[in-house]
C-alpha positions in Angstrom: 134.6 96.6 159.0 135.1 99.8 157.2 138.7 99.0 156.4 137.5 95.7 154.9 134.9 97.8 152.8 137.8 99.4 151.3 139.7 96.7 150.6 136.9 95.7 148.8 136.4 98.5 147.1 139.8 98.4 145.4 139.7 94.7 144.2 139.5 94.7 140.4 135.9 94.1 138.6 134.8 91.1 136.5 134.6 92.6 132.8 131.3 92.5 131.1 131.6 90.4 128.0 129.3 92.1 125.3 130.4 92.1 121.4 129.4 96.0 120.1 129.5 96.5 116.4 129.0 99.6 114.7 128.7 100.4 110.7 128.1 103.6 108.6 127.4 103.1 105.3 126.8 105.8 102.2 125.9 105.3 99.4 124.2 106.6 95.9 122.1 105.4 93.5 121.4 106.4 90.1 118.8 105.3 87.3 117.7 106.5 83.8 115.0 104.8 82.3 115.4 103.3 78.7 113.2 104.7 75.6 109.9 102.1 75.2 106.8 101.7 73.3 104.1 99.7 73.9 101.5 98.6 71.0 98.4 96.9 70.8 96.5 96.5 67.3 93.2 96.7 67.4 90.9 93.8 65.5 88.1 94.4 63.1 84.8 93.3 63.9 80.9 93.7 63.1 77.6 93.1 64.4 74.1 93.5 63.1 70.5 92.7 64.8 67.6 93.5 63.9 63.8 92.5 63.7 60.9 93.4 61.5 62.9 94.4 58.6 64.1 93.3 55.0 67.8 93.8 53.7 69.9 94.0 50.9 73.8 94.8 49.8 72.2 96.5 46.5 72.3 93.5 44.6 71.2 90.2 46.8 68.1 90.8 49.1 68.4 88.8 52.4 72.2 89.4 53.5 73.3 90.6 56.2 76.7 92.0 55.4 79.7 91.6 57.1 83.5 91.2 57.0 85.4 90.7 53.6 89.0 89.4 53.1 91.8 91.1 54.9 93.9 93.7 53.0 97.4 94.9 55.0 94.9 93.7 58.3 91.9 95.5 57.2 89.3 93.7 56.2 86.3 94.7 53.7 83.7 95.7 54.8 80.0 94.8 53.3 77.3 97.4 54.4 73.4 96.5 53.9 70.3 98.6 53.8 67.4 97.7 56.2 63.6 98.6 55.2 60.7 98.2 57.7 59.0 94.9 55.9 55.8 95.8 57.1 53.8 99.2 56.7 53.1 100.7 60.3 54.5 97.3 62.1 57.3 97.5 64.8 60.8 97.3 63.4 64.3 97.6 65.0 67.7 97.7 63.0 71.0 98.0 64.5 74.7 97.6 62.6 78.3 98.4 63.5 81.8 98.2 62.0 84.9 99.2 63.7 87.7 98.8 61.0 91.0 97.4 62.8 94.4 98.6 62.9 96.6 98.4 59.7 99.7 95.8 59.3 102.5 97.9 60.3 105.6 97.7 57.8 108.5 98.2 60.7 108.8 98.8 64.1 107.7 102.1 65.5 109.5 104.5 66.6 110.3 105.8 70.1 108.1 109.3 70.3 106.7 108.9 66.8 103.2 108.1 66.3 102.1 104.8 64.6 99.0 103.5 62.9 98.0 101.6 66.4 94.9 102.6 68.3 96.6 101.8 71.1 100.1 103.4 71.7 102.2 104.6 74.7 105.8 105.5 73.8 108.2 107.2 76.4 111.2 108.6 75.4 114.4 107.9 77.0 115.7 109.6 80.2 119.3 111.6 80.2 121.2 111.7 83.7 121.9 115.6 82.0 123.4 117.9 84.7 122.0 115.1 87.6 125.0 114.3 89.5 125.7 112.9 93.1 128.9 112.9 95.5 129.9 111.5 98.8 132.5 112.7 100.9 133.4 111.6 104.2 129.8 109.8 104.3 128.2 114.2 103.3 126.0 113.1 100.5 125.4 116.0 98.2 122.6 114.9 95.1 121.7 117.2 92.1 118.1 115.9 90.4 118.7 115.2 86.6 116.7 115.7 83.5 113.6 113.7 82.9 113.5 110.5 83.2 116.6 110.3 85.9 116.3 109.1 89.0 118.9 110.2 91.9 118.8 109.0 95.3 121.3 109.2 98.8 121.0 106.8 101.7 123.2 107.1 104.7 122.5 104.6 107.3 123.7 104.1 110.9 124.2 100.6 112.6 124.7 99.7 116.1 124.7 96.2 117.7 125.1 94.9 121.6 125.4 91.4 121.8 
């Protein structure tokens, strides 16, 4: 029995069948963000209330002012003058204006500031002294000057089928 054990013993093994891939990959990635502005004009516009009160624009009693043609995007404005129309009654008397942004003549200009209300500009980015290497999948990265973006990735893969 024991020499039939042996015998046994030395008879080749069935192989396994498995599929095993492996992959390394580097790499590097780098990004400078373009100059950019964003604008947004702001309207004109008006309001009034009021109760208990008489008004006039200096020459017409009963108006209530108000917006004017537009000049360039602005337009004129009419004020008026409230008076309490009765002596020791209750009164209330409210008016606003909020002249609008200006028709620009060009574009504006990265950095430079505009006749918006409104206005984000950003310059653009420069990669500068930013710089990034691989060698024999070392990745070596060096940050850049604003605006830059510089990033690595190494990544390992292994898969038993």
């Amino acid at each position: 029995m024991k020499k039939l054990l042996a015998i046994l013993l030395l008879l080749p093994c069935s192989s396994a069948l498995a599929d095993m891939t492996s992959t390394i990959t580097s790499s590097v990635q780098i990004e400078v963000m373009s100059a950019a502005t964003a604008a947004d004009r702001v309207a004109n516009s008006y309001s009034v209330s009021g109760s208990g009160v008489t008004t006039t624009d200096g020459t017409t009693a009963g108006v209530v002012g108000g917006l004017g043609a537009a000049t360039n995007g602005v337009n004129a404005f009419t004020t008026i003058t409230a008076s309490q129309s009765t002596s020791g009654e209750n009164f209330q008397f409210t008016q606003s204006y909020l002249e609008g942004d200006l028709v620009p003549n060009s574009a504006p200009t990265t950095g430079a500031v505009s006749n918006f209300s409104d206005l984000t500009s950003t310059a653009a980015g420069a990669i500068g002294s930013g710089a990034a290497t691989i060698d024999n999948h070392v990745i070596s990265v060096t940050g850049g000057d604003p605006g830059s973006s510089i990033t690595g990735q190494y990544v390992t893969t292994l898969s038993v089928d």
